[in-house]
C-alpha positions as YAML, in Angstrom:
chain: A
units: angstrom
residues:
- id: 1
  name: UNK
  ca: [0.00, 0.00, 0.00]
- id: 2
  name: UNK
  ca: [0.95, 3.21, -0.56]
- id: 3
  name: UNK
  ca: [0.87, 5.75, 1.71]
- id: 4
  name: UNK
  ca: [1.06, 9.38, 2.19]
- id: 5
  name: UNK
  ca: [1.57, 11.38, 5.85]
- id: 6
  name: UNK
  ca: [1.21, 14.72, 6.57]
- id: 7
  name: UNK
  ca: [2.76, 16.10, 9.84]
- id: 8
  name: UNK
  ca: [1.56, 19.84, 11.24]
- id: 9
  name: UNK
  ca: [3.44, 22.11, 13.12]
- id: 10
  name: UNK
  ca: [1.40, 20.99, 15.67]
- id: 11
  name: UNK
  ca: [2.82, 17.73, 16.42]
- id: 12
  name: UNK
  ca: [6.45, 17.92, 15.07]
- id: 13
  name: UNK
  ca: [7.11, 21.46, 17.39]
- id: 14
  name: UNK
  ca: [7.99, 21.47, 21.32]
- id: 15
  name: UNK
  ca: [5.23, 22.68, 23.61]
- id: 16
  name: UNK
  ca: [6.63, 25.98, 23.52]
- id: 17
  name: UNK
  ca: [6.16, 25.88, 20.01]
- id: 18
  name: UNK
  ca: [9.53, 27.51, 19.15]
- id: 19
  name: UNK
  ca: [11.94, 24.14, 18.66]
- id: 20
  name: UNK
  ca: [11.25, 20.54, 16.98]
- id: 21
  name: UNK
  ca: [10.15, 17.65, 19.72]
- id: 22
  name: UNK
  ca: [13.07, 15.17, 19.29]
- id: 23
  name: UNK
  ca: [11.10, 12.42, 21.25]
- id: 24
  name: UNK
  ca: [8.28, 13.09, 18.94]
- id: 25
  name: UNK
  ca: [10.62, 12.91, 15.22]
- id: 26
  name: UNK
  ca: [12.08, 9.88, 16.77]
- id: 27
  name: UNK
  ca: [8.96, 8.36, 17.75]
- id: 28
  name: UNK
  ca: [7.15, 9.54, 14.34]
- id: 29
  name: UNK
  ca: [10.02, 7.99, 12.35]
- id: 30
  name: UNK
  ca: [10.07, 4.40, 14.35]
- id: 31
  name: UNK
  ca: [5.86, 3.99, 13.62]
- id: 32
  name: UNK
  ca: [7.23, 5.26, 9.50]
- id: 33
  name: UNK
  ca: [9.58, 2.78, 9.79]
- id: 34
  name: UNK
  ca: [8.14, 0.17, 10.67]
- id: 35
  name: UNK
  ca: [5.42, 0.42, 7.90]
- id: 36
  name: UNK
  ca: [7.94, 0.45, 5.02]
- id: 37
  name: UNK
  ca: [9.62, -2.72, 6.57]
- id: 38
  name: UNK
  ca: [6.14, -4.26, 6.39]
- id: 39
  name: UNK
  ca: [6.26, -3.55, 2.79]
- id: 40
  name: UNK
  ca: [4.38, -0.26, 2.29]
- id: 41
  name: UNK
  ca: [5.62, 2.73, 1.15]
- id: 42
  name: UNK
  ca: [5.23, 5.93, 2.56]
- id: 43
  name: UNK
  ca: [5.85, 9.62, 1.28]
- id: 44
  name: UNK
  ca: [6.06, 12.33, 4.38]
- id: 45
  name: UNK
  ca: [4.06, 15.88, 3.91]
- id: 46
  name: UNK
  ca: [6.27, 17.71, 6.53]
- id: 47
  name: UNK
  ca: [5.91, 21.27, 8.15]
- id: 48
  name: UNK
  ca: [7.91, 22.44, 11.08]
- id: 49
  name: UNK
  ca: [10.48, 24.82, 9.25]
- id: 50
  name: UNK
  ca: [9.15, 27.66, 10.64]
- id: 51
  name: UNK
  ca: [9.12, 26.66, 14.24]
- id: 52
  name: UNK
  ca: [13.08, 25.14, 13.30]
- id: 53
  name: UNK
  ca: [13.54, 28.54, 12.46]
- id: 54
  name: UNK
  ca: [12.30, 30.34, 15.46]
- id: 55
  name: UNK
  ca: [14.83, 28.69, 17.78]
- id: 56
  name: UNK
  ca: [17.54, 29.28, 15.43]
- id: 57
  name: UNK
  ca: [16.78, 32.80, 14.85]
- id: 58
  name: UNK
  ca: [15.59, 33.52, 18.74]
- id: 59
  name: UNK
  ca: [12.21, 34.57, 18.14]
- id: 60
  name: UNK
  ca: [9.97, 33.31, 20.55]
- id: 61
  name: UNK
  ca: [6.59, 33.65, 18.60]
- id: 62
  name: UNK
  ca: [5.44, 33.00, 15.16]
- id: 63
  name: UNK
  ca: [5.97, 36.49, 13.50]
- id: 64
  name: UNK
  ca: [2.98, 38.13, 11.46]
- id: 65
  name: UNK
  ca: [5.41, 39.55, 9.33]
- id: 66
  name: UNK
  ca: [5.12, 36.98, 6.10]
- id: 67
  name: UNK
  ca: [8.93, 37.82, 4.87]
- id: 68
  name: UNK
  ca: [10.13, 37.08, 8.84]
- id: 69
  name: UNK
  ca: [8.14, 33.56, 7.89]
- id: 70
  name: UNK
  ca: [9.93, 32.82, 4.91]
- id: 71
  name: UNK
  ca: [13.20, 33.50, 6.51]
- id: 72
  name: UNK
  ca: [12.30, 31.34, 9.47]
- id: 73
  name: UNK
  ca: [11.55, 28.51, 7.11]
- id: 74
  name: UNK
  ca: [14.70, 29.07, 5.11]
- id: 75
  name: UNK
  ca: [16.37, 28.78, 8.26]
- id: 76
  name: UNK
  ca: [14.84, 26.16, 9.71]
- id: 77
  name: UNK
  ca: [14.11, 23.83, 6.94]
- id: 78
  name: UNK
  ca: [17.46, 22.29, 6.65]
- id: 79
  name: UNK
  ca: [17.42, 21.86, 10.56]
- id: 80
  name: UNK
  ca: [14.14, 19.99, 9.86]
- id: 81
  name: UNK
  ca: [15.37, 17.77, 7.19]
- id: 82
  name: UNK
  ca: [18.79, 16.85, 9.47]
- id: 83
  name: UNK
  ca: [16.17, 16.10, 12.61]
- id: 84
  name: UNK
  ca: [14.55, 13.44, 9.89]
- id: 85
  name: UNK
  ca: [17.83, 12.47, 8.98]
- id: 86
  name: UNK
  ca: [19.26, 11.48, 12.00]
- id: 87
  name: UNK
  ca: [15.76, 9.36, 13.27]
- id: 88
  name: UNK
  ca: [15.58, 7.47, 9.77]
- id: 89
  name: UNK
  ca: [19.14, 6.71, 10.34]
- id: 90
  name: UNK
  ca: [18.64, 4.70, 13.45]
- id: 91
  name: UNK
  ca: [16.54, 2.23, 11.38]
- id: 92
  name: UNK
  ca: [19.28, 1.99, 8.57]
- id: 93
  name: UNK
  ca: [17.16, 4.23, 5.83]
- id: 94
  name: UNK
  ca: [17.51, 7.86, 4.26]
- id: 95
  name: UNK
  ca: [15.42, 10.81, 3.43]
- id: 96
  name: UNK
  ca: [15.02, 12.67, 0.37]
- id: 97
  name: UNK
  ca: [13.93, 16.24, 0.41]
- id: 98
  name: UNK
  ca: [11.45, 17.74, -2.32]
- id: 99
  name: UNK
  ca: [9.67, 21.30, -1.71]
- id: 100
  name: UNK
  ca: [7.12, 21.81, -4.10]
- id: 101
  name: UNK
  ca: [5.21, 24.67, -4.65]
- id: 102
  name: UNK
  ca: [1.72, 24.44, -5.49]
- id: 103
  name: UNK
  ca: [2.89, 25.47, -9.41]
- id: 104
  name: UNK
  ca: [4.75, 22.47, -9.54]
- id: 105
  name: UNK
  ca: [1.54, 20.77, -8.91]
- id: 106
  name: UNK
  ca: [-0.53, 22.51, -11.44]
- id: 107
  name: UNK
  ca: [2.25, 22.46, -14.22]
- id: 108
  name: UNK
  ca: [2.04, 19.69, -16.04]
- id: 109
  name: UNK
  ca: [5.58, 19.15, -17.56]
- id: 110
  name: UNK
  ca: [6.82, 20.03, -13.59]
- id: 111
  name: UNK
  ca: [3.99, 17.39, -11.95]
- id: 112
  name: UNK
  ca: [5.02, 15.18, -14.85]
- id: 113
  name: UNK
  ca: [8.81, 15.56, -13.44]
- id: 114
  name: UNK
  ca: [7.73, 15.41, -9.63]
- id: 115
  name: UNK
  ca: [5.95, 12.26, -9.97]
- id: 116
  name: UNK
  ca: [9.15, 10.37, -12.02]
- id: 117
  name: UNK
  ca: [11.11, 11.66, -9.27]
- id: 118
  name: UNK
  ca: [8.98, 10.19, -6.33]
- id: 119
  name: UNK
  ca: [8.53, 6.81, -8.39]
- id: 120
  name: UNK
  ca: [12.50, 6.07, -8.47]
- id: 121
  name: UNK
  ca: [12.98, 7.21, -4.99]
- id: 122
  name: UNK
  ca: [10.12, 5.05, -4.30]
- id: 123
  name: UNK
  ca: [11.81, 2.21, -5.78]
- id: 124
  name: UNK
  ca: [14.59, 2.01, -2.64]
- id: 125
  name: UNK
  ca: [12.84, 0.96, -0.08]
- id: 126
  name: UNK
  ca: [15.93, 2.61, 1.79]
- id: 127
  name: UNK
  ca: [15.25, 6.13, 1.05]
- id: 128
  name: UNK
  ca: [11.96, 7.95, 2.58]
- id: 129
  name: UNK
  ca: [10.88, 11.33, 0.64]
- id: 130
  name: UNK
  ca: [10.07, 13.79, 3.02]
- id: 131
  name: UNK
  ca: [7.96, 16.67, 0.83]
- id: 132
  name: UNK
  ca: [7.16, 20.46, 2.15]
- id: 133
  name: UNK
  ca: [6.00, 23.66, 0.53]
- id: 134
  name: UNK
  ca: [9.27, 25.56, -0.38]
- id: 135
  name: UNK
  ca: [8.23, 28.15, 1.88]
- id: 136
  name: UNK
  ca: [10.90, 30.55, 1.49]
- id: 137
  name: UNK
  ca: [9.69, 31.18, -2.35]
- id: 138
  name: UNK
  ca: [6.10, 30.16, -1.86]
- id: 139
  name: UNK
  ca: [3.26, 31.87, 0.72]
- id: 140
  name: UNK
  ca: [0.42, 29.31, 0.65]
- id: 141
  name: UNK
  ca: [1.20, 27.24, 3.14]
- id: 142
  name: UNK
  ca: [2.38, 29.95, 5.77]
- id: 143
  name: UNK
  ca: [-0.75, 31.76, 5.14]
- id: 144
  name: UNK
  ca: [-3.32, 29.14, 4.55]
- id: 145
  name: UNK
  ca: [-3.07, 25.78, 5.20]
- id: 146
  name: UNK
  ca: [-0.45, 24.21, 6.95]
- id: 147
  name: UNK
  ca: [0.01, 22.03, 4.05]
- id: 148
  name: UNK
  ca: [-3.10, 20.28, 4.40]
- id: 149
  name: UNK
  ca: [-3.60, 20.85, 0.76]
- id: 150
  name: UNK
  ca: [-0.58, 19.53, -0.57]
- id: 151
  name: UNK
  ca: [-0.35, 16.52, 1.31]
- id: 152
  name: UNK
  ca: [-3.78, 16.27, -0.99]
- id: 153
  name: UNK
  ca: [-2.45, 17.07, -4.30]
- id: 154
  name: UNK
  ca: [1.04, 14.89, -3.43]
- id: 155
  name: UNK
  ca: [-1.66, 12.01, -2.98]
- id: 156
  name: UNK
  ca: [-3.25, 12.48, -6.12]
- id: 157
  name: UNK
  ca: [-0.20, 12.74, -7.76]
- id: 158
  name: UNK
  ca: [1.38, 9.83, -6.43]
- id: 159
  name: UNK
  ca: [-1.67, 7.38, -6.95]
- id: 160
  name: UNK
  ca: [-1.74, 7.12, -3.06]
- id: 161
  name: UNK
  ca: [-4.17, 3.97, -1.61]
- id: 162
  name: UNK
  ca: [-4.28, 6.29, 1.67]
- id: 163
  name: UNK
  ca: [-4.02, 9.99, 2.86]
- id: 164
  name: UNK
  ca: [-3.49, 9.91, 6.59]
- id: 165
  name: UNK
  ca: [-3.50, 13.74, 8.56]
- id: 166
  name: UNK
  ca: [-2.00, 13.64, 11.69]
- id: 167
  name: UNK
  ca: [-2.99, 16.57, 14.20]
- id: 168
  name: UNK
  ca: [-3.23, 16.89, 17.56]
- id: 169
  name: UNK
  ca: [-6.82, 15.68, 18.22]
- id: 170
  name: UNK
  ca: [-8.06, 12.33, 17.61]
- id: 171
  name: UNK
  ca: [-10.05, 12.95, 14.82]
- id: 172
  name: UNK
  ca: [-13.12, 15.39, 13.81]
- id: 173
  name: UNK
  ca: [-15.47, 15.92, 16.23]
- id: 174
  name: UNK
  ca: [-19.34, 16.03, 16.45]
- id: 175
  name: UNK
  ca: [-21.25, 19.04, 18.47]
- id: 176
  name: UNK
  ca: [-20.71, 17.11, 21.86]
- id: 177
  name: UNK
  ca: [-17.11, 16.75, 21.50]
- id: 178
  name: UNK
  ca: [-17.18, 12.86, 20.21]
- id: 179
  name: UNK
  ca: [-15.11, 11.54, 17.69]
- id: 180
  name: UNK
  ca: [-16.61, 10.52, 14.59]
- id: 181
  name: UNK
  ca: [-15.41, 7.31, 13.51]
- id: 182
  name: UNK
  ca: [-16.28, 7.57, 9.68]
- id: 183
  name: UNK
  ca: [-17.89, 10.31, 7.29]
- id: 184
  name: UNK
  ca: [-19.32, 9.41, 3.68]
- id: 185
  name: UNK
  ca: [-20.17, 12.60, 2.88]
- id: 186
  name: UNK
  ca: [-17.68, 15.45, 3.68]
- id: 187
  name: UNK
  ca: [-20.22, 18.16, 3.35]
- id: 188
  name: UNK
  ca: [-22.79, 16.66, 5.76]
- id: 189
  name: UNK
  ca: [-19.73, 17.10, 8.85]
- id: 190
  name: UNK
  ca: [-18.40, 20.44, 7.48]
- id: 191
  name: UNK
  ca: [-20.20, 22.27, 10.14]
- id: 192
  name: UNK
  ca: [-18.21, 21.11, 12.83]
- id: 193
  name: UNK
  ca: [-14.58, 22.48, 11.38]
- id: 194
  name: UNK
  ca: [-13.15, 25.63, 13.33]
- id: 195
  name: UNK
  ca: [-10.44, 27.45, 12.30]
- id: 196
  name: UNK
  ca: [-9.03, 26.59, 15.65]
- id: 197
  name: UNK
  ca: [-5.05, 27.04, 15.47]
- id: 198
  name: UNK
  ca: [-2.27, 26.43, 17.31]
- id: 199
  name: UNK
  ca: [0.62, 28.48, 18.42]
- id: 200
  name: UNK
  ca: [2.60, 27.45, 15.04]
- id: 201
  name: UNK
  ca: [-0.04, 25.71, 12.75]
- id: 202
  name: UNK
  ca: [-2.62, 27.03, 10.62]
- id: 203
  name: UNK
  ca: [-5.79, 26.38, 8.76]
- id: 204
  name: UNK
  ca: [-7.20, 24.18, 11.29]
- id: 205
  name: UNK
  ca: [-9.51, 21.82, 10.72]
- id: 206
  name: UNK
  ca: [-11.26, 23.83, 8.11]
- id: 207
  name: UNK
  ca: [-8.42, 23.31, 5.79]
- id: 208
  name: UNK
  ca: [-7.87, 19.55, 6.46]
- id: 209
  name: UNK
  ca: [-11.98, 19.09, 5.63]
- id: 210
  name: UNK
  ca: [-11.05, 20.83, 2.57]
- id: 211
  name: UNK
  ca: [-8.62, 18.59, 1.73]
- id: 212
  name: UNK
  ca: [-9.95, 15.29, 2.67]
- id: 213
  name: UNK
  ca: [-12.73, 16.47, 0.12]
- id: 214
  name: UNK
  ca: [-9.91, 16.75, -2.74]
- id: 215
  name: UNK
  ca: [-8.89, 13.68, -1.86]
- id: 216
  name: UNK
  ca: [-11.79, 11.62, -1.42]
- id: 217
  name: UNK
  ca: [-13.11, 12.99, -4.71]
- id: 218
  name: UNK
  ca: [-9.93, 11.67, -6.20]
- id: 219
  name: UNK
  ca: [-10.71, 8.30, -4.96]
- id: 220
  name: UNK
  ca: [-8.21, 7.77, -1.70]
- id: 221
  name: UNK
  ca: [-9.87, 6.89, 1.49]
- id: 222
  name: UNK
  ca: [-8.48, 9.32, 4.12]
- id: 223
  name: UNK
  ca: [-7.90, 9.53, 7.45]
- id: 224
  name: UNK
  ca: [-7.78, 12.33, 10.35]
- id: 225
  name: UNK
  ca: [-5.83, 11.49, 13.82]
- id: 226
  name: UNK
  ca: [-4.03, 12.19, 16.52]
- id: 227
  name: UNK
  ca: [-0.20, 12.28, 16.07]
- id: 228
  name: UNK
  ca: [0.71, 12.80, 19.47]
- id: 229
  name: UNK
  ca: [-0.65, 9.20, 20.73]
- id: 230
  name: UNK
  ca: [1.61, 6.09, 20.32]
- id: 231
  name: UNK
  ca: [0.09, 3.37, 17.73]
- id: 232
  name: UNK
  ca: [-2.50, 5.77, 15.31]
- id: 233
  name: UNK
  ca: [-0.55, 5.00, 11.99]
- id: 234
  name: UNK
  ca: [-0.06, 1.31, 12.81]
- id: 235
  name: UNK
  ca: [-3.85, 1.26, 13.86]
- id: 236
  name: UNK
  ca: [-5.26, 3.10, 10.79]
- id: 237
  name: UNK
  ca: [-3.21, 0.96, 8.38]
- id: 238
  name: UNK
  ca: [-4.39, -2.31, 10.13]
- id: 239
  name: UNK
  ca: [-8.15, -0.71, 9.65]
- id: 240
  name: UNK
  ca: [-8.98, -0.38, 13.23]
- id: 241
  name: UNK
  ca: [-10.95, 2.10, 14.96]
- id: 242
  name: UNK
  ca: [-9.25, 5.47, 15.34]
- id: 243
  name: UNK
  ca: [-9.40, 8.55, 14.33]
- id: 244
  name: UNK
  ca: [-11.92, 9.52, 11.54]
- id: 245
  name: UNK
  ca: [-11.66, 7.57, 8.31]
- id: 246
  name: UNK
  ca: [-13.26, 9.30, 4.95]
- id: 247
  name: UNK
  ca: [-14.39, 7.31, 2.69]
- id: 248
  name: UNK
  ca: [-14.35, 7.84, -1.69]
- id: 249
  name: UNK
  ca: [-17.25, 8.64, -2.87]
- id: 250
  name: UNK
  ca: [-19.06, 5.48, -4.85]
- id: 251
  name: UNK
  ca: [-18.53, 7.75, -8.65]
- id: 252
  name: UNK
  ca: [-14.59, 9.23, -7.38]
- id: 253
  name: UNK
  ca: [-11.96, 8.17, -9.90]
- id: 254
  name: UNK
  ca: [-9.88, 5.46, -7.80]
- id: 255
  name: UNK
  ca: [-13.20, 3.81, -6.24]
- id: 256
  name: UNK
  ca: [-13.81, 0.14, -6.96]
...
């Protein structure tokens, strides 16, 4: 099966919000691991430049200056991609580093070239691509969506079997604060998104709901869940109950 994962600010950042959680990269990486050892493959959507950045820079907050942003992610994202590095490492694999921009999406010649690329890293099981929105060129994830969308798009691209989102709540939740275990129709639950944001993510849940709709109209089942609690991935990909699973439509491209 292939999979794609997208990791927020919210779960990859310390809980001051201006450093990367080590126990939480090392933890992340060990459940990534072993899924590709079990024979799937995985592609990472990963944010947390910014909040690299921060530290690095000694800025305590995330800046509402959008330039201060960019420079935060330039900073941080090589900081980001070592902190990958070095947990992949301990289970003898490698990471590959792509930042996209939503143009390279759109493009067809550049998708074209994006998708060739991820289907020979693909090939070495060794070697784990770890995708963000080039930030320090690009605005729509530091303004928007936390790269909710992209980890979307990425899935469509790559012919994904599942989109999982991992946040830091177990899943969307009804009016009385319950998780719901599976939607069919995105619309019908789209009145319980808030734009409820953390110190260094954004877009919410709004923006995941928007992009569980691209990708469920594509055809690939996806999946909202908590990131900070030990077992999710292993649990989703096994088919068990957690988080909130979001199922194709019956007419979506991919269905059967």
């Amino acid at each position: 099966m292939r999979i794609v994962l997208k990791f927020g600010s919210g779960i990859l950042a310390s809980v001051k919000g201006n450093t990367l959680d080590k126990r939480q990269f090392h933890r992340l990486a060990s459940e990534v691991a072993a899924l590709i050892k079990a024979g799937h493959q995985c592609l990472l959507v990963s944010s947390g430049a910014v909040a690299a950045g921060l530290g690095a820079l000694g800025i305590t907050n995330r800046p509402e200056d959008l330039a201060l942003r960019q420079a935060c992610a330039a900073v941080g994202q090589s900081k980001l991609m070592a902190q990958y590095a070095e947990c992949f490492a301990e289970h003898g694999m490698q990471v590959a580093q792509l930042l996209l921009t939503h143009g390279d999406i759109d493009s067809r010649n550049r998708s074209r070239n994006v998708h060739n690329t991820l289907t020979h890293i693909l090939k070495n099981r060794s070697v784990v691509p770890i995708i963000n929105e080039n930030d320090s060129v690009a605005t729509e994830e530091l303004k928007f969506g936390d790269n909710d969308r992209l980890s979307a798009e990425v899935a469509i691209l790559a012919h994904a079997d599942l989109l999982i989102l991992l946040t830091s709540v177990e899943g969307l939740l009804d009016g009385q604060g319950k998780r719901i275990p599976q939607v069919d129709d995105v619309d019908a639950v789209a009145k319980f998104a808030h734009e409820e944001k953390g110190r260094l993510s954004v877009g919410g849940m709004v923006s995941k709901l928007q992009a569980v709709k691209l990708a469920v109209s594509a055809g690939i089942p996806t999946a909202i869940c908590s990131g900070r609690k030990v077992g999710q991935i292993a649990a989703l990909t096994a088919g068990r109950n957690v988080g909130t699973r979001f199922l194709p439509s019956p007419l979506s491209p991919q269905s059967p």
